[in-house]
N, C-alpha and C positions, 0 to 999 in steps of 0.2 A: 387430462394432465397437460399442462404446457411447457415448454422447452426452454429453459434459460440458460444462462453460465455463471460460473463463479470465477472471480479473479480474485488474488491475492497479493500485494503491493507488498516486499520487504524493506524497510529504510530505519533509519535510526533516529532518535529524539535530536533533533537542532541541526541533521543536513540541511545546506541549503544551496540553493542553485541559484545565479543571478542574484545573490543580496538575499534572497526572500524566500524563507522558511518552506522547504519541499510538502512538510504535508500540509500547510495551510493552501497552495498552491494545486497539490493535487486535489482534496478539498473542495475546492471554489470549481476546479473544471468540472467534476464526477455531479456534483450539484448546481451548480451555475448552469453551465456549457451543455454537458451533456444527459442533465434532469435524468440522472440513475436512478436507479426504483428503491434501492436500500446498499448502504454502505454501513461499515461500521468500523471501528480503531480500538486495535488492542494494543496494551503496552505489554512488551513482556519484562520480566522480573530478569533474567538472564539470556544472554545467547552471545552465538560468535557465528564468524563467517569464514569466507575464503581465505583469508591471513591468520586466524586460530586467534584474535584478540579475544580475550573477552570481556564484555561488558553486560555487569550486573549490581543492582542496587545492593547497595550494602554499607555502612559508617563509614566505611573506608576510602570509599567509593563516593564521592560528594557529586562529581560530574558525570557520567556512568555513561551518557548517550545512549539510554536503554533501547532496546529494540522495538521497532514499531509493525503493525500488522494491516493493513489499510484492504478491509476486502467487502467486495461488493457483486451484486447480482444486477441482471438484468435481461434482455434479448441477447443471442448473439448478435446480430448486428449493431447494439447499441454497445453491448460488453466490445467488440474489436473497434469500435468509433472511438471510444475512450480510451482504449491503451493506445492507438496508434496517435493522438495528441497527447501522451503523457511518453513519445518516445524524445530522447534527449533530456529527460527529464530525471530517469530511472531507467539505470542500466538494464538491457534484458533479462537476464539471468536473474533479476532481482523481480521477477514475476513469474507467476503461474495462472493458469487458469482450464477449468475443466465443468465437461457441460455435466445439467443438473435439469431434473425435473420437480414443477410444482408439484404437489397431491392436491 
């Protein structure tokens, strides 16, 4: 068995930092930058956060900024290399991460 970590990125459809779209940005580091082993991006249907907004698809809701899920594996040392260049980026609290074994 080998040892890795999971992280998980919380942010929402269309934040952006600098002009430029947060998850294309985080994106390009996790695979550009830091050649992560597997990522992947969930959108969620509903959710809300520290302010109790919520935001979820629905007619009514044309613009919604749905929730995004941005989580990925790797070594630990390669999972803390890539959060610690995605800091300023994505508030802390707006991550997690906990270790995990291959089978």
């Amino acid at each position: 068995m080998k040892a890795i970590e999971i992280a998980r990125i919380y942010i929402r459809e269309g934040d952006h930092a600098d002009g430029l779209d947060v998850m294309k940005q985080i994106f390009a580091l996790l695979q550009d930058q830091h050649k992560i082993q597997g990522v992947t991006v969930f959108r969620g249907v509903a959710g809300f956060g520290v302010h109790g907004e919520i935001h979820a698809a629905d007619l009514l809701r044309m613009t919604a900024r749905l929730p995004l899920v941005i989580e990925f594996f790797d070594t630990p040392e390669a999972v803390a290399a890539a959060l610690a260049a995605l800091r300023g980026l994505v508030p802390p609290e707006h991550i997690v991460k906990w270790p995990a074994l291959c089978l």
